[in-house]
GUFIMAR-539506 format. One record per residue (C-alpha): z, y negated, x negated; residue in three letters. Coordinates in steps of 0.5 Angstrom, whole numbers, padded with zeros to 4 digits, always signed. Example, Ala and Ser with C-alpha at 12.3 -4.5 7.8 and 13.67 -1.06 7.14 Angstrom:
BEGIN
+0016+0009-0025ALA
+0014+0002-0027SER
END
This chain:
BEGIN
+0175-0482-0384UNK
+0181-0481-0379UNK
+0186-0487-0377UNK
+0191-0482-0381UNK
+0188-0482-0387UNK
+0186-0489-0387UNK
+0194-0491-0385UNK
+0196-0486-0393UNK
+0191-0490-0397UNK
+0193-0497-0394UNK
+0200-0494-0395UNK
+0199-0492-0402UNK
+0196-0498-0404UNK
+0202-0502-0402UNK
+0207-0499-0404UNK
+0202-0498-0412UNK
+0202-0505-0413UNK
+0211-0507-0410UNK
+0213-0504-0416UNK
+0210-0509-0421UNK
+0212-0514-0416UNK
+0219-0512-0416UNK
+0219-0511-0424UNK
+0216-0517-0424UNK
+0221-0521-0420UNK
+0227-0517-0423UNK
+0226-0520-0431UNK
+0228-0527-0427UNK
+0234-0524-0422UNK
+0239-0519-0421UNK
+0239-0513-0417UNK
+0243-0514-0411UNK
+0239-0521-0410UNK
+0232-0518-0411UNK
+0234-0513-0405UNK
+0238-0519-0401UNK
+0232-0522-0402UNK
+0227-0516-0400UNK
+0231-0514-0394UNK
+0232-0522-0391UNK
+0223-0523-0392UNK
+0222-0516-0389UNK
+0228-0518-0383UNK
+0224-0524-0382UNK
+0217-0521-0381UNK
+0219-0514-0377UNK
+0222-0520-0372UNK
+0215-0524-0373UNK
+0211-0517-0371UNK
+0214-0516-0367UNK
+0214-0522-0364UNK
+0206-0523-0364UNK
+0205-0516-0362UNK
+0209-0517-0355UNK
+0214-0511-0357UNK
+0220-0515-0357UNK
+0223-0512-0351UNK
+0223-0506-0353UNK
+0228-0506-0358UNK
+0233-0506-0352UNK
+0230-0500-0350UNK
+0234-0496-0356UNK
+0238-0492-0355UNK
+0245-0492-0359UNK
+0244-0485-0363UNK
+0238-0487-0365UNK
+0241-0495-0367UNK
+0247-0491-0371UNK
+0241-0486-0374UNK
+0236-0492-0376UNK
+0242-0496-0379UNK
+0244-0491-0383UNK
+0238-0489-0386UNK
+0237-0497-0387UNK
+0244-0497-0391UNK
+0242-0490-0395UNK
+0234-0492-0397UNK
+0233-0500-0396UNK
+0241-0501-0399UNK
+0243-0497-0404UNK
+0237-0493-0405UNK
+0235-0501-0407UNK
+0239-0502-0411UNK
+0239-0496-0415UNK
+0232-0496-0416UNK
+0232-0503-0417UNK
+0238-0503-0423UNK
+0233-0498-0426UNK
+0227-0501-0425UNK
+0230-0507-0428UNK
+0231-0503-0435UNK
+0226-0498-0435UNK
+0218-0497-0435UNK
+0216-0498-0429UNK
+0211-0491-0431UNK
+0217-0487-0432UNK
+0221-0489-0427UNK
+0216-0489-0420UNK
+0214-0482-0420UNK
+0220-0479-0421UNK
+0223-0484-0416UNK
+0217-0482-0411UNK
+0220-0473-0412UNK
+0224-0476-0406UNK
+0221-0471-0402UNK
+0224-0466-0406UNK
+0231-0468-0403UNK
+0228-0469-0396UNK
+0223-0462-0397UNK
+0230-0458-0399UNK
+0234-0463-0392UNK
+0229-0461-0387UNK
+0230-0453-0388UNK
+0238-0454-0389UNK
+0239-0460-0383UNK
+0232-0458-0379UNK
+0232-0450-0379UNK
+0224-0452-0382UNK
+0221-0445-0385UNK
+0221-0445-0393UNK
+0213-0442-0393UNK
+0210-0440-0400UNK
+0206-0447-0400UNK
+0213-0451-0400UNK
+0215-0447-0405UNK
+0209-0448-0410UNK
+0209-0456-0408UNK
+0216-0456-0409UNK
+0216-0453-0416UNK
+0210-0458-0418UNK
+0214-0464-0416UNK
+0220-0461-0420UNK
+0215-0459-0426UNK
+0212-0467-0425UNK
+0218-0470-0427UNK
+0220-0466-0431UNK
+0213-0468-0436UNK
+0215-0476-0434UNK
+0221-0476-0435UNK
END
């Protein structure tokens, strides 16, 4: 096994088992506390990590475009993408909202050939129309 497949399964994992945390912890809270609170525990551990791993300093080193892309990217999926998935989480089926939440990379996948001049190739094609056809059937 190569150290990439092992980092997909280790992702996979975790983020498998963060739903039913969230839907666990938003029977007892609202939406925007659950995504404060999320982001304030993420904000303290990246700054630990960081920390234990001698990387600090390096957060000086970059540059302003990549600090407004990382910002915006922050607002778009760590706040407001929050939000909304976790209003739906609040009040639907974790089964039915997680895997048509998990279609983003149809929305990245459509971006990338518009903002990045990536190639549409037949297997992006094929892949996409599955995703449109599994949350089709989901939902």
């Amino acid at each position: 096994m190569t150290k990439t497949f092992i980092l997909v399964v280790v992702t996979t994992i975790f983020w498998g088992i963060t739903p039913i945390l969230e839907k666990l912890a938003l029977t007892k809270s609202t939406p925007l506390i659950g995504v404060t609170v999320r982001s304030i525990a993420v904000a303290v551990f990246m700054v630990f990590y960081l920390l234990v791993s001698n990387n600090i300093s390096k957060l000086a080193t970059v540059n302003l475009k990549s600090v407004m892309i990382f910002s915006i990217s922050g607002i778009l999926a760590g706040a407001l993408g929050m939000l909304t998935y976790f209003g739906a989480l609040k009040t639907g089926a974790t089964s039915r909202i997680v895997p048509i939440v998990a279609a983003y990379p149809l929305v990245t996948a459509i971006l990338s050939v518009i903002i990045l001049g990536e190639n549409v190739t037949l297997p992006r094609v094929i892949g996409t129309l599955f995703i449109i056809s599994g949350v089709f059937l989901v939902k």
